[in-house]
N, C-alpha and C positions, 0 to 999 in steps of 0.2 A: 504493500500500500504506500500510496503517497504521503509524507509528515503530516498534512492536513487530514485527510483521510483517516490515517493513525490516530489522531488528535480526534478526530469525531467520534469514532467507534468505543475510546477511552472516556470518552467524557459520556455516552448514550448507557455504556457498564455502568459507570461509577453513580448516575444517578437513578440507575434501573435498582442497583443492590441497595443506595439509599431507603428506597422506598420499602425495600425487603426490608431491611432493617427496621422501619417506622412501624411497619406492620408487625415487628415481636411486639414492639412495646405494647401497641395497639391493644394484642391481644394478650399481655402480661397483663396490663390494667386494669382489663377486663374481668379480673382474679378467675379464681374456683380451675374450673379441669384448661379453661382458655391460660393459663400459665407455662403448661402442659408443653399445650400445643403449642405455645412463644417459644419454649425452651428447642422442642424440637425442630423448630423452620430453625431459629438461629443457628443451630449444630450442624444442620446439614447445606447450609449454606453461608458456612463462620470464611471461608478459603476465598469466595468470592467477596463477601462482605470486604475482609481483610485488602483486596487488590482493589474494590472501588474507594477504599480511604488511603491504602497508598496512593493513587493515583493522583485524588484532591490533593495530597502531600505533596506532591512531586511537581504537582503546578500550581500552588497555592501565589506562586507569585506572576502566573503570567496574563493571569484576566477572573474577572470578577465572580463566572461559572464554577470556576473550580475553588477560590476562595468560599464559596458560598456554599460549596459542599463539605468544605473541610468545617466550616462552624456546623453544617448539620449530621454529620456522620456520630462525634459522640452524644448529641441532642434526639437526636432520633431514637437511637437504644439505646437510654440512659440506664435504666434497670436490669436487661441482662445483662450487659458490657459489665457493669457493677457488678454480676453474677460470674461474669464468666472470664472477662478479659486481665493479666495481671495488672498489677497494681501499676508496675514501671510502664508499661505498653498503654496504656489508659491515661499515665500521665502524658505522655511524647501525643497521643490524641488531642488530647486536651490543648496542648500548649501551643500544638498547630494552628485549630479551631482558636484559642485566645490570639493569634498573631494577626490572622482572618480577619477577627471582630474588628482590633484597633488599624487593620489596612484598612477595611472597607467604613472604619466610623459606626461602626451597627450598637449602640450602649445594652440593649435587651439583650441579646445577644451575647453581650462580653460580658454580662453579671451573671447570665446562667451559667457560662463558663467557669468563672471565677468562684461561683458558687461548689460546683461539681468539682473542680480541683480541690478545695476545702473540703470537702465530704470523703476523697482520695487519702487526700493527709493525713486529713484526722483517724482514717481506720488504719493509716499506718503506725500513729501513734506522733506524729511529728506535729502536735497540738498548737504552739506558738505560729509556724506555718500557717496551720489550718485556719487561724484566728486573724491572720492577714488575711489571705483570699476573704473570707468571710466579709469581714469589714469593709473592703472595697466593693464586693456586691451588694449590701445595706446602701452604700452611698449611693451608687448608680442604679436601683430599685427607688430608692428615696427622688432622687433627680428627676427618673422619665415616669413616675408615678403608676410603677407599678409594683399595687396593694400585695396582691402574692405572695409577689419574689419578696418584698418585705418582711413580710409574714417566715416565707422560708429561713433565709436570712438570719433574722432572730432567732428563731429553732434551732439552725445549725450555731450558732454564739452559745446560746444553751447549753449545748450539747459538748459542746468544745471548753466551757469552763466549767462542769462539772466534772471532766477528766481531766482539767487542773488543781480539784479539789476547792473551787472558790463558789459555793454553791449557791450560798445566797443572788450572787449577781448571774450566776445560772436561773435561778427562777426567777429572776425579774424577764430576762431575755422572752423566756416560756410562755409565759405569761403574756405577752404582747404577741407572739405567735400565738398564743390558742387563743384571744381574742379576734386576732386575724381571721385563721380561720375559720371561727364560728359564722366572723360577719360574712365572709365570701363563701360561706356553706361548701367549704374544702372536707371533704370528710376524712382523707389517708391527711391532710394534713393535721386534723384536728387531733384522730388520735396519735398519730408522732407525737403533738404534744403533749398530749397525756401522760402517754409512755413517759418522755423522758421527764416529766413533772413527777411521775413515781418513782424514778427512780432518784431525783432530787432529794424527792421527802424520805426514801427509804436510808440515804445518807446521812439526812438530819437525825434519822432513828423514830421519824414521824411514821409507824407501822400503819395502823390504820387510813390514813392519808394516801400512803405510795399504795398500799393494795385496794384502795378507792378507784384512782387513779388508773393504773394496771389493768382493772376487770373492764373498765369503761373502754380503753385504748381495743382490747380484746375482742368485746362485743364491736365495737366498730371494724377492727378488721376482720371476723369472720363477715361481718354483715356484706365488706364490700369486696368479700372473696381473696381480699390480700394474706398470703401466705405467709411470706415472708415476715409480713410486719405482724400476721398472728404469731411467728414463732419467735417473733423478740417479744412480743408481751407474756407471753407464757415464761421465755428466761426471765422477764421483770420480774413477772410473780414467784417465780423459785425462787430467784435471790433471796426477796422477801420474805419469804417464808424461810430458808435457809439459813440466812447468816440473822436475821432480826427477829425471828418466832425460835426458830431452833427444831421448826415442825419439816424435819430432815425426808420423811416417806415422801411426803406430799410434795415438796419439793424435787426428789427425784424422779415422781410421776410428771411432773410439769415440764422437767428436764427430759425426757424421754419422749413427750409428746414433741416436744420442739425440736427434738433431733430427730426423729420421722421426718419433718417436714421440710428441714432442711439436707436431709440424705438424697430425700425426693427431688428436690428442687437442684443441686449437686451445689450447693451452697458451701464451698470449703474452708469461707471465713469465720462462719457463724459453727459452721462445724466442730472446728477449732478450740472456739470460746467454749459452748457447751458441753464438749471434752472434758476440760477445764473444771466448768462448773459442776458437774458432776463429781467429777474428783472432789473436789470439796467437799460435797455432802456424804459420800461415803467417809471422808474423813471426819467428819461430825456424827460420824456413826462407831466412829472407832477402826474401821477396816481400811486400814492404811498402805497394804499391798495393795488389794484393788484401787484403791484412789490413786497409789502412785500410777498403778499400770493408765487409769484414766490421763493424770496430768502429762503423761507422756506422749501419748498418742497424741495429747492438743498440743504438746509442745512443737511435736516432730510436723505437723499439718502447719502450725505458725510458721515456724520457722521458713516450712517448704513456700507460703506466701509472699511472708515478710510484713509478719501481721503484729508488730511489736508491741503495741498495747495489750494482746491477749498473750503472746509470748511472755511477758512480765508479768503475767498471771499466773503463768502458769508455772514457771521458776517460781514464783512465793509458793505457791502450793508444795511442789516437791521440796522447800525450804523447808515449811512448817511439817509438812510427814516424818521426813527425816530428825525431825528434831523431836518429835514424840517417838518415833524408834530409838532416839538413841544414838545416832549417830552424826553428831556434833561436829564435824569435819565437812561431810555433804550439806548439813544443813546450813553453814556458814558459807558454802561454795554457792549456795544456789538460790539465796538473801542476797549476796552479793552480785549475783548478774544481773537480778530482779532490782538492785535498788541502783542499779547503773543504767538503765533502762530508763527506771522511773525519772531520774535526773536529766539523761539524755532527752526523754519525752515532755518533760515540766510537769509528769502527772503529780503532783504534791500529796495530793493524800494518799496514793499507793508508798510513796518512798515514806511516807508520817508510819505508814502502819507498819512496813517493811521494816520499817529502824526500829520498832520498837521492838519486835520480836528479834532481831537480832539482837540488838541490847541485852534482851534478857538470857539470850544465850552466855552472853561476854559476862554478864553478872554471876551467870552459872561455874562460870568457869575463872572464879576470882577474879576476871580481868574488869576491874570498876570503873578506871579509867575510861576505857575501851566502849565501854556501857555508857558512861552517864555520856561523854563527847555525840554518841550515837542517840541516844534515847532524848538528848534536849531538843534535836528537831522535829521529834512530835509534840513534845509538850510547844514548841513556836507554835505548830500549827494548827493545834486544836485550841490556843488560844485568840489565833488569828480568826478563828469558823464561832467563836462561841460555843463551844463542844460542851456540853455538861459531863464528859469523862473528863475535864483537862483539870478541875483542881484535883479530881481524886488523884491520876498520873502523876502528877506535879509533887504530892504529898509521896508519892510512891518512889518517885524519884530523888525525894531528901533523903530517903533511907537508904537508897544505893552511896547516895555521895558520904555519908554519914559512915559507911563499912569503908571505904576511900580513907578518912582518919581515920580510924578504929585502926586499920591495919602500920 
């Protein structure tokens, strides 16, 4: 063929597979057994999909067609790409489509982008990141006045300072997204904010509240056949019940519904965590081989990701197992990656909680120094949250430093 020719035939692919593409979401959104069928037109058409966005890639600078597909390629399937595509390859999408926006001036456009890269980040655990993108989307939502992306916006800020442990100004974010939502009768946005408003409250140690919260998020996404966002309200509710009731069964049945649904869906992120969370609860049960074999399994799925905020989960877990076995060497080794993570990631109140149990290992082990240097950055943070654990801690921590003289 002739370069124009070539040039036609490339550009008639790349926006024929586009449209493939719109049509998973299409019928992802559509929830119930239509999820199904998104997942498999994407699968069996991922090889073409893949060469009509290289292609917008590839001419993203030589005219306005191809620009215009590169901002629609990750917009179009935002929800499986999110399912399916890795994290680094979703970003290199992303950052094409954001170069697009600010060629061609499009502002809507370059916030949903900016949006969606935030939403990448953050599930990598690179939270400061995610809180830039974010905030540039707020501004340019707030500008061409649209309500929404606003709404969205604030949900992801939410979302993003509750995994830096600042939770208060997490619910205020929440809070103007589920207003949002309500007024623009956004239903999957409503319950997002639900969710993450239970799991705000479940942090505060507000039980009744976050599992308020959780059921409502729930009933909304069976209602509107959303899967996926029923199998994180189901993890909400475990949690809840898990580490704040201590009602360990029932939490593992909720755990178990949500891992069906995400085996089903080939969900490998969410896979991961509820790994994870399970471990846990077998560990609250006593049964600390199985739990470890669980934190394992999520670890080795994180890692295969590069899913570091659940990775950091999942080293505290195998921390604390090991340290109810007994084995005080591992469990220092794996508090320690877990709370280099937390640092790396700015998660503050995983690294709050992380130090404390390792603290008390180092107190175990006469090392008091070692303990109180490590154990004072929770007592900072739980006095920066208003924690009503933090004078008990705090009292708890005079008597570590107290065996410090003694000795």
């Amino acid at each position: 063929m002739r370069e124009e020719e070539h040039y036609s035939v490339g550009l008639r692919h790349a926006k024929h597979y586009n449209m493939v593409l719109f049509e998973t979401d299409f019928l992802y959104k559509a929830g119930g057994e239509k999820i199904l069928q998104a997942l498999a037109l994407f699968d069996q058409e991922w090889s073409n999909i893949v060469a009509g966005q290289a292609w917008a890639e590839q001419h993203v600078n030589l005219d306005a067609s191809a620009a215009e597909l590169a901002i629609d390629y990750p917009n179009a399937g935002s929800y499986c790409l999110h399912l399916r595509l890795e994290s680094h390859k979703l970003i290199r999408w992303l950052h094409t489509a954001l170069f697009a926006t600010r060629k061609l001036g499009e502002r809507n456009p370059e916030g949903v982008i900016l949006g969606s890269l935030g939403i990448v980040y953050l599930a990598l655990g690179d939270t400061r990141r995610a809180i830039e993108f974010f905030e540039q989307d707020l501004s340019i939502a707030r500008e061409t006045g649209d309500v929404q992306g606003e709404g969205a916006a604030l949900g992801n800020l939410g979302a993003a300072y509750t995994n830096l442990g600042e939770t208060r100004q997490a619910i205020e974010f929440i809070e103007q997204d589920l207003f949002i939502s309500r007024k623009m009768h956004n239903r999957r946005g409503e319950a997002n904010a639900l969710g993450s408003l239970g799991t705000s409250y479940r942090i505060l140690n507000k039980v009744m509240e976050a599992i308020e919260f959780h059921k409502q998020s729930l009933v909304i996404f069976r209602e509107i056949g959303d899967r996926q966002g029923e199998a994180s309200a189901l993890c909400g509710l475990g949690l809840t019940y898990n580490a704040n009731l201590k009602e360990t069964k029932q939490a593992i049945d909720l755990y178990e519904q949500a891992l069906i649904i995400v085996l089903e869906l080939g969900d490998r992120r969410n896979e991961g965590s509820i790994l994870s969370n399970l471990g846990l609860a077998y560990a609250n049960m006593g049964e600390m081989q199985q739990a470890i074999t669980l934190y394992e399994k999520g670890l080795q799925i994180d890692r295969e990701i590069n899913n570091r905020h659940s990775e950091g989960n999942a080293l505290d877990g195998l921390g604390s197992a090991y340290a109810v076995l007994g084995d005080t060497q591992k469990a220092i080794a794996f508090f320690e990656q877990a709370l280099l993570i937390a640092r790396e990631t700015g998660d503050k109140r995983k690294e709050s909680y992380t130090s404390w149990k390792l603290g008390l290992i180092y107190e175990d082990l006469g090392q008091y120094k070692k303990a109180v240097a490590i154990m004072q950055n929770t007592i900072y943070y739980l006095y920066s949250m208003n924690h009503p654990d933090a004078e008990g801690l705090a009292t708890y921590l005079v008597g570590v430093k107290n065996k410090i003289k003694s000795n």
